[in-house]
C-alpha positions in Angstrom: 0.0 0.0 0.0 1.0 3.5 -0.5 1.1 6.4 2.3 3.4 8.6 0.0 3.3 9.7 -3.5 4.8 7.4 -5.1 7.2 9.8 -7.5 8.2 11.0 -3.7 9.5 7.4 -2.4 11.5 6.5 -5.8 12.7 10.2 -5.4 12.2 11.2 -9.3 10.8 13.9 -10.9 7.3 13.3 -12.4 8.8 13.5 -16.1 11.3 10.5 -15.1 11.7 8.3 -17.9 11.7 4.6 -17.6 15.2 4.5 -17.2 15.7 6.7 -14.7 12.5 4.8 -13.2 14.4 1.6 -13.2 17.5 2.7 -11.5 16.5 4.7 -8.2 14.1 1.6 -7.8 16.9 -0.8 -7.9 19.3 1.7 -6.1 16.6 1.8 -3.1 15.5 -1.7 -3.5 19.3 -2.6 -2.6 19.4 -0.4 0.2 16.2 -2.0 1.7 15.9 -5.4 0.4 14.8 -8.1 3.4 17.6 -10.2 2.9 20.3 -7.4 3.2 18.1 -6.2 6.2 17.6 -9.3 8.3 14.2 -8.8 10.8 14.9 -5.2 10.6 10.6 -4.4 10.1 11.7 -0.4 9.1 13.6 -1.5 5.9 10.5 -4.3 5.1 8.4 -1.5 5.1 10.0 0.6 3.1 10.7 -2.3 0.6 7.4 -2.9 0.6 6.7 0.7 -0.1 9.0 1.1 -3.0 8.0 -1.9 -4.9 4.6 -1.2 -5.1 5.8 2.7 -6.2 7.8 1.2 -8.8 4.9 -1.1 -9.6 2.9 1.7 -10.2 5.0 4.2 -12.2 6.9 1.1 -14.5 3.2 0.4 -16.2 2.3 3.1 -18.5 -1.4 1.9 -18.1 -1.2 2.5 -14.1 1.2 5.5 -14.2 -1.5 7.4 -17.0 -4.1 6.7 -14.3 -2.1 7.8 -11.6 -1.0 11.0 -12.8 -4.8 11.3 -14.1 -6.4 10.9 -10.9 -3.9 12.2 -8.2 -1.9 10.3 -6.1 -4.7 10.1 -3.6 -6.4 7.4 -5.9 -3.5 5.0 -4.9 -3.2 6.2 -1.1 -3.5 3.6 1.3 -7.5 4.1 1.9 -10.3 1.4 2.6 -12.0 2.1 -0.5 -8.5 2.3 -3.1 -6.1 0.3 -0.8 -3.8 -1.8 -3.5 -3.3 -5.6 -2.2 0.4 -5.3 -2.0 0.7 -9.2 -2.3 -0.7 -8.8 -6.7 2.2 -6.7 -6.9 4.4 -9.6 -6.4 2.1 -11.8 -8.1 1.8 -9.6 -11.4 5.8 -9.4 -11.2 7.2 -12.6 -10.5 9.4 -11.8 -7.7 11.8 -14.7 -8.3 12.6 -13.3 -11.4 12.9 -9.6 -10.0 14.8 -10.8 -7.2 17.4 -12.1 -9.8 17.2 -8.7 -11.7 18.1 -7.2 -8.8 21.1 -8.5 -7.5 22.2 -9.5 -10.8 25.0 -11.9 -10.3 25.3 -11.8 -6.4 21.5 -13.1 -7.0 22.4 -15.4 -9.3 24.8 -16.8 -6.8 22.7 -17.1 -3.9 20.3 -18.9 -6.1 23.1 -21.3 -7.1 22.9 -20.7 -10.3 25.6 -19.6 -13.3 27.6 -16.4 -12.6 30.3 -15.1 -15.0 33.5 -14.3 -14.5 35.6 -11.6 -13.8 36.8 -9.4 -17.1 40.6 -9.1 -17.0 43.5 -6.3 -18.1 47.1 -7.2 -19.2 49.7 -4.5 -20.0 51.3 -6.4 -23.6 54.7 -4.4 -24.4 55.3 -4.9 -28.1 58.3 -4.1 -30.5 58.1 -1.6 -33.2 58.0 -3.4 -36.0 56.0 -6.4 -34.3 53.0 -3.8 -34.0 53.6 -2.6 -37.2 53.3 -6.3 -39.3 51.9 -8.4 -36.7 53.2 -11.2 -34.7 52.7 -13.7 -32.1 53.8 -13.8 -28.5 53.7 -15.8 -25.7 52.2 -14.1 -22.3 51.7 -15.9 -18.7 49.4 -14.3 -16.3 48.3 -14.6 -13.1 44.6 -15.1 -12.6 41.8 -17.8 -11.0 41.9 -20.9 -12.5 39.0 -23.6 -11.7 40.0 -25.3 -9.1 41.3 -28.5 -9.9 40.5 -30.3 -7.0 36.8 -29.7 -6.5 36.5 -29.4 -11.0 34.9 -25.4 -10.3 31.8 -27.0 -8.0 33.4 -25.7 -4.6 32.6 -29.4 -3.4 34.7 -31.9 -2.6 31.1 -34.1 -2.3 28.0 -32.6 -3.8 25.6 -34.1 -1.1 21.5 -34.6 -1.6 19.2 -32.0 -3.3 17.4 -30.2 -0.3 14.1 -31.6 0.8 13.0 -27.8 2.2 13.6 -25.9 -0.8 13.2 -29.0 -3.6 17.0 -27.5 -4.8 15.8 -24.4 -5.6 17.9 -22.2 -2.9 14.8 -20.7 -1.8 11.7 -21.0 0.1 8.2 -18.5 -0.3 7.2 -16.8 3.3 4.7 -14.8 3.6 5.0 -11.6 5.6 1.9 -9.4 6.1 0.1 -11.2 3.4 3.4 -10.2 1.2 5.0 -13.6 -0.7 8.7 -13.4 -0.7 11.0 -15.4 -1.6 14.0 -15.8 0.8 17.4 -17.9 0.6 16.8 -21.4 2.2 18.4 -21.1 5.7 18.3 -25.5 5.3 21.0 -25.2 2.2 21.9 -21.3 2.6 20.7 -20.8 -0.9 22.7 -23.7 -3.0 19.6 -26.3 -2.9 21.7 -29.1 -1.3 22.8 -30.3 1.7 25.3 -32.4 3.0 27.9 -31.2 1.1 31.4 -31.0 1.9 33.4 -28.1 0.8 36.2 -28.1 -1.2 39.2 -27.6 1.5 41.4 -26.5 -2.0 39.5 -23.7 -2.8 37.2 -22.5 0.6 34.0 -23.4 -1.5 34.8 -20.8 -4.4 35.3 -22.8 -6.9 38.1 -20.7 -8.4 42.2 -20.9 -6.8 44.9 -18.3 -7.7 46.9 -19.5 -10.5 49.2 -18.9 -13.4 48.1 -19.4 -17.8 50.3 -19.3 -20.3 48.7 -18.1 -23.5 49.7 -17.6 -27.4 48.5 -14.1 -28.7 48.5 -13.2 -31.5 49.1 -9.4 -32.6 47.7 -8.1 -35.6 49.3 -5.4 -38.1 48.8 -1.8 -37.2 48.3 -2.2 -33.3 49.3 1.2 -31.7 50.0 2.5 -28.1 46.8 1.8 -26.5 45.3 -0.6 -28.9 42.7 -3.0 -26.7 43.1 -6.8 -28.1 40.1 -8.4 -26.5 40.5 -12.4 -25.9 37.0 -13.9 -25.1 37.0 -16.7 -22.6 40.2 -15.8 -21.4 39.5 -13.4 -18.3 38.6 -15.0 -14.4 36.7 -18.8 -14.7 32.5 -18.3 -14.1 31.6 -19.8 -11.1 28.6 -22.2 -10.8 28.7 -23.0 -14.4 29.0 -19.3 -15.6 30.7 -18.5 -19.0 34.5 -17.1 -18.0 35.3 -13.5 -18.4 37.4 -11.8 -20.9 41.1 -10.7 -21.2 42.1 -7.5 -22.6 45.2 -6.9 -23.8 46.1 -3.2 -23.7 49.1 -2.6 -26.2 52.2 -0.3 -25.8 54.9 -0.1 -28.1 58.4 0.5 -28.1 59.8 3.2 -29.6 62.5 2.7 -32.7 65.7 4.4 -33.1 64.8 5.5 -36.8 61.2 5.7 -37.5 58.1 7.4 -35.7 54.5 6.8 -36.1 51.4 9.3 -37.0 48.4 7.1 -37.6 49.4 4.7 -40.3 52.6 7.0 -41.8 56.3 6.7 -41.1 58.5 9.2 -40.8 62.3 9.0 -40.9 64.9 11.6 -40.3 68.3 11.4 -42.3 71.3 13.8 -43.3 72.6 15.0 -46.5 75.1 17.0 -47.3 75.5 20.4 -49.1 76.4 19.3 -52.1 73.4 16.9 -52.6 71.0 19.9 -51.4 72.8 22.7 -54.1 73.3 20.2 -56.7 71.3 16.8 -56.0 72.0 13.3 -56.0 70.7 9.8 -54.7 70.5 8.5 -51.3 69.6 4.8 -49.8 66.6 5.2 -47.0 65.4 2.3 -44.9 61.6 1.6 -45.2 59.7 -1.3 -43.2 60.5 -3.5 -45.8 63.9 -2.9 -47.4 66.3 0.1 -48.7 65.1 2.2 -51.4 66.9 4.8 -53.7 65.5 8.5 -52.8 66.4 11.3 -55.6 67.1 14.7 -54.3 66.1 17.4 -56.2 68.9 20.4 -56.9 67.9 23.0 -54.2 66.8 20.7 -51.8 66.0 22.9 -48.9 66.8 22.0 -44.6 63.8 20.3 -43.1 62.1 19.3 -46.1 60.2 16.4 -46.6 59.9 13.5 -49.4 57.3 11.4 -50.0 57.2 7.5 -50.5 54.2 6.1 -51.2 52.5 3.1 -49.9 56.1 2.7 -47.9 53.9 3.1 -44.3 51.6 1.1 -41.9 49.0 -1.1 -43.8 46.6 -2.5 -42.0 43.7 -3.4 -44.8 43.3 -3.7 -48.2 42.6 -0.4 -48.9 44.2 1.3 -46.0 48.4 1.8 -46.2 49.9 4.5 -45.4 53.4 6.4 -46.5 56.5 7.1 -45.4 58.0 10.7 -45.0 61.5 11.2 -45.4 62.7 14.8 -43.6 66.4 15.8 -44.6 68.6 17.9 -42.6 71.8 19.7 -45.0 74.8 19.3 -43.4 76.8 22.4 -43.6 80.7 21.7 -43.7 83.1 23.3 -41.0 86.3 24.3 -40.7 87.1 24.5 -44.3 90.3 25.1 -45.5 91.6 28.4 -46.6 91.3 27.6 -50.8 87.5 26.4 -49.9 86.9 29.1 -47.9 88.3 31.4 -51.1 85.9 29.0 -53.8 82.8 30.0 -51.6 83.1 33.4 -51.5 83.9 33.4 -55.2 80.4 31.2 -55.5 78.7 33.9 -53.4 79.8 36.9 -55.4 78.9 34.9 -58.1 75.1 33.6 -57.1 74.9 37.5 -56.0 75.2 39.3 -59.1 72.7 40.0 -61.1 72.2 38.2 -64.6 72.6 39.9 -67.7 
């Protein structure tokens, strides 16, 4: 029954959408919930109170009426009161129960929970992120225990006679139908079992994997490589989390990176710039002959096309080539003479 408005008790504005609906209910119903508030009668009322807000406001059908006819036409009066047990009934409370406490639910029911996601910094080599590779990683991280096979049982004992294996019973509380964890079993629907002495009852011990990875072309700093199945074990049957690889790379002593282009810095010398010539550049694959232009300038770049990162069919970058001019020093006194004769020279004006 309801002695509050009901948008009052979730604590959301009257435009709340469904979503925002959904989330201060389970927030509250959390908070409150019977089992995380053993014989504590305060938080049962307000659970009770809650639920049947939430009941209200989640159908479109009710929450039209009740915004149609006030909140007093779902107040907690002889003549409107609101059987709080149909709200459990229209719900299904098993199944909210396990919407609610999502996999901590699912684990006091005894039933599947899955595991854990997992992170692993992978330090790669330059060139291995650039074509690809394979490595070889070992990480520490639960394994199913190998004693008890994951069950958390050395012995699985007898299906409980209370609960009929379900890991819960129905009580009735003020005419309200719950369902509560079977205090016979504790919620895993058998008894007489003997836990595993390996693992505690868990199911899962701290161990060690060794896995193969492979590393596709054009991974970067950052890059997340996602391995599926290969994150913490599930427990009671649950699917096993995830690994996720998170990629840093090593720098190189000649070539950087920009997206899927190379550059390379290199040295020529004066008379290559003034005059041109040919130079030999390293690329990912193998040398290649660069021409430099007469008047190559400091700091300026060449292009090689297709030379860079590919990681598609359609998708390879370049490679830029900058070139710094070496000017000479300490040039001997004839030299000296020959470039100020070259100076005069570039100086005067054409006729």
């Amino acid at each position: 029954m309801l002695e509050r408005d009901a948008y009052e008790i979730l604590g959301v504005p009257r435009d709340a959408t469904d979503a925002d609906l959904k989330k201060a209910y389970r927030k509250l119903a959390r908070k409150y919930h019977p089992d995380v508030n053993p014989n504590d009668k305060e938080a049962e009322k307000k659970f009770k109170e809650i639920s049947a807000a939430y009941d209200i406001l989640s159908n479109p059908e009710k929450r039209a009426e009740y915004d149609r006819l006030g909140a007093a036409a779902y107040y907690a009066t002889p003549e409107a009161a609101h059987d709080f047990e149909e709200v459990f009934a229209s719900r299904g409370f098993a199944d909210l129960f396990r919407d609610l406490f999502a996999g901590r639910g699912a684990q006091a029911y005894g039933g599947p929970v899955r595991g854990d996601d997992l992170a692993y910094s992978l330090e790669v080599d330059f060139l291995e992120a650039v074509k690809g590779g394979h490595t070889t990683i070992t990480l520490e991280k639960e394994v199913t225990c190998p004693a008890c096979h994951g069950s958390g049982y050395e012995y699985a004992g007898q299906t409980c006679q209370d609960c009929g294996g379900r890991g819960v019973i129905e009580k009735k509380v003020d005419n309200v139908r719950m369902l509560i964890n079977c205090s016979t079993c504790h919620g895993t629907g058998r008894v007489g079992q003997q836990t595993c002495r390996r693992c505690g009852g868990r199911g899962v011990v701290l161990g060690t994997e060794t896995l193969d990875v492979k590393i596709p072309a054009g991974v970067d700093n950052g890059t997340r490589l996602r391995m599926t199945g290969k994150g913490n074990p599930g427990l009671n049957g649950g699917p096993p989390g995830d690994l996720f690889l998170i990629i840093s790379v090593r720098p190189h002593p000649q070539f950087s990176r920009q997206g899927n282009d190379i550059y390379y810095k290199t040295t020529i010398s004066l008379f290559d710039a003034v005059l041109g010539g040919k130079i030999t550049v390293p690329t990912l694959d193998k040398p290649v002959a660069l021409t430099i232009p007469p008047g190559t300038q400091n700091g300026q770049r060449f292009r090689l096309k297709g030379k860079g990162i590919k990681t598609g069919p359609n998708r390879v970058g370049d490679q830029y080539v900058e070139v710094t001019v070496a000017i000479p020093k300490n040039l001997p006194p004839k030299a000296q003479e020959m470039f100020a004769s070259l100076k005069e020279m570039v100086a005067a004006p054409s006729n």
